[in-house]
N, C-alpha and C positions, 0 to 999 in steps of 0.2 A: 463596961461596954457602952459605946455610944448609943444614944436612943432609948437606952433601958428603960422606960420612964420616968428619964429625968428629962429636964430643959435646958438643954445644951445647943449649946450654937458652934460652930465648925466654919473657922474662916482659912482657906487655903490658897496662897497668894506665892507668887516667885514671877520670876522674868518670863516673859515674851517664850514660848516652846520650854518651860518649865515641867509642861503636864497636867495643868491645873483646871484646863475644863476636861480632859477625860478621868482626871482623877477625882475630881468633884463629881461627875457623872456616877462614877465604880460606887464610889462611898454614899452616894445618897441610893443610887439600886440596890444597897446591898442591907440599908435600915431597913425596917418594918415601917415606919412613918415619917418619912423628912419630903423636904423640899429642895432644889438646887437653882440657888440664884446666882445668877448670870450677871455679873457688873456689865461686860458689855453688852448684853441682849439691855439691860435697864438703859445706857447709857443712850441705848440705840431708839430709845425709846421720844426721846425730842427728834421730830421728823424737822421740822424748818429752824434755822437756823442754831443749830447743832456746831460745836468748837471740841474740838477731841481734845485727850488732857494737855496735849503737848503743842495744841494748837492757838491762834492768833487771834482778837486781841486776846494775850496772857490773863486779864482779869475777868474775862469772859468764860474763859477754860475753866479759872479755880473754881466761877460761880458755879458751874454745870458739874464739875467734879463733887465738888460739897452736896449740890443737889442730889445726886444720883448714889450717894456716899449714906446722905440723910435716907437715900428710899431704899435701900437695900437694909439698912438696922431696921428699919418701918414693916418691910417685910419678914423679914427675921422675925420679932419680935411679935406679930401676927402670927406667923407661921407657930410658932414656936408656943404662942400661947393656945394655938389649936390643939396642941399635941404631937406637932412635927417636929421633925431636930433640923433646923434649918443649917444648908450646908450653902456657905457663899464661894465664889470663884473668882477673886479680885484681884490684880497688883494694889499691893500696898506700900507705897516706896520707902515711906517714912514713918517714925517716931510721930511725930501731927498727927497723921491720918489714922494708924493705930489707935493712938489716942481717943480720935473723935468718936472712932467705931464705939469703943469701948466707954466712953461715955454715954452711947444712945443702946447701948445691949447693957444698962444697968443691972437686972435680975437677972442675966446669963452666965452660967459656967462656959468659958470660951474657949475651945481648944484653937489654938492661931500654929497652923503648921506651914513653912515656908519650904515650899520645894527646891530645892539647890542643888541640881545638877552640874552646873558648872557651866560656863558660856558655851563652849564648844557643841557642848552635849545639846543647849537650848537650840543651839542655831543650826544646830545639825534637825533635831526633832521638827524647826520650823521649816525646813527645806523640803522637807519630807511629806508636809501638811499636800493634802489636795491644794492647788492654785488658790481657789474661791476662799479658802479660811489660813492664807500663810499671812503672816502679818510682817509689813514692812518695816523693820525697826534696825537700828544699828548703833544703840545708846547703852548697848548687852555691859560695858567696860564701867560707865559710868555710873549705871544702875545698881550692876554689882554693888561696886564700890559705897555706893548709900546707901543701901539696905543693909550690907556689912554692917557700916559702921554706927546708922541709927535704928537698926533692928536685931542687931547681934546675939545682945541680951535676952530677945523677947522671942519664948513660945520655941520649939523644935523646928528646927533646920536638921533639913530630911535630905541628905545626899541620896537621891533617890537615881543616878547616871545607870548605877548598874542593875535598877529593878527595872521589871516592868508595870505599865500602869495598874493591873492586876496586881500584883504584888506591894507595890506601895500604897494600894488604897486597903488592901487586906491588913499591913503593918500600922498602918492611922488608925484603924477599928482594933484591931488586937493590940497593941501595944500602946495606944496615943490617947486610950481610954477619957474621956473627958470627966471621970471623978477623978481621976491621975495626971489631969494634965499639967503640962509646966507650968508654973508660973508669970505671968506679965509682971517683972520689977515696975515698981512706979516711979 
């Protein structure tokens, strides 16, 4: 069981209306001791002169991405050494970024679950969002498609289309156990 008294870290990532910040939400309410970090509440966190990941100039984005990439393992890894099981809520697109994370969660057992409902499903969930939190994005095709093919290998891919967030975050604690979890191929 996650949280058990062990030091586990919990990264839950998938496309744009995937489910990843209500289901990061479910699963940190539902430990005894975690934390739920927000990539973009962090991200949101540079007030002036802020470049979104997908935004201009390009070398500007990756600097702020890396940064904000660096302060979520930072917090992790605090949290984590309090006695929290830090639960993150990121896109992770690629094999690189995986990587890095996992570079800087050195002492962590990681469960890395990739929500994949399927684009439909995503873009349907994000229609649905209240206004104020729908995210405009329409890269669903291409992102697929990267994550596919440099994250396929790595960590449980959770067709999660036909649970509910309830449901899928009960299945990541009962079943996704993080002494049990899959393995990252290196």
């Amino acid at each position: 069981m996650i949280g058990a008294g062990t030091r586990d870290c919990v990264i839950v990532t998938g496309m744009p209306g995937a489910g990843k910040s209500t289901v990061t939400r479910l699963i940190a309410e539902r430990l005894p001791y975690s934390a739920r970090l927000d990539g973009d509440f962090v991200s949101r966190l540079i007030v002036s002169g802020r470049v979104w990941a997908l935004g201009e100039p390009a070398e500007e984005a990756a600097r702020q991405m890396e940064l904000c990439n660096r302060n979520l393992c930072m917090l992790a890894n605090n949290f984590s050494d309090a006695g929290f099981t830090p639960v993150i809520d990121w896109v992770i697109p690629d094999r690189a970024q995986l990587d890095f994370f996992l570079s800087l969660l050195p002492a962590r057992r990681v469960l890395f679950v990739v929500l994949a409902p399927g684009i439909e499903t995503c873009r349907y969930r994000n229609s649905i969002r209240d206004p104020r939190e729908q995210f405009a994005f329409d890269g669903y095709e291409d992102l697929e498609a990267q994550m596919r093919r440099e994250l396929g290998d790595a960590g449980w891919w959770l067709d999660s289309a036909a649970l509910t967030a309830e449901e899928t975050a009960d299945l990541i604690l009962r079943s996704g156990g993080v002494t049990r979890s899959p393995e990252i191929p290196a």
